[in-house]
C-alpha positions, 0 to 999 in steps of 0.5 A: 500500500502506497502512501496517501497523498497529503497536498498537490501542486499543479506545475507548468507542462502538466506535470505535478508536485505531490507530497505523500503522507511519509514525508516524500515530495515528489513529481509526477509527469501527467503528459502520457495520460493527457490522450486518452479517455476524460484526461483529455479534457485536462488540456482545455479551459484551465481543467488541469489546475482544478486538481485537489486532494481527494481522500488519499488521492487527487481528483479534477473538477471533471471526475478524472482521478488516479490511483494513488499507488499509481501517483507513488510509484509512476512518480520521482523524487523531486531535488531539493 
């Protein structure tokens, strides 16, 4: 079981900032998602910067949401 995700930060290129439940900070990279089925409505009209936390993952204002193992482990540490 992956970490919760505590707080995000929608960054430029649609990528994003997480930080997980133990302490991690780390960056996650939405680009290859952006082609298929609702994540493709994440590139219109400001969509992308709807993103919040939602329980122990995140969720856009359009439904779409990810696994949050999928967050944890697709995701790379940022350096400080």
């Amino acid at each position: 079981m992956s970490p919760a995700v505590i707080d995000v930060t929608p960054l430029p290129d649609y990528h994003l900032r997480l930080s997980f439940a133990n302490g991690e900070v780390k960056r996650f990279d939405m680009n290859p998602f952006l082609t298929t089925g609702i994540f493709k409505e994440l590139t219109e009209n400001g969509m992308f910067q709807t993103v919040k936390v939602s329980f122990d993952t995140i969720a856009w204002a359009n439904d779409a949401d990810i696994d949050p193992e999928s967050l944890y482990e697709g995701s790379v540490a940022e350096v400080a």
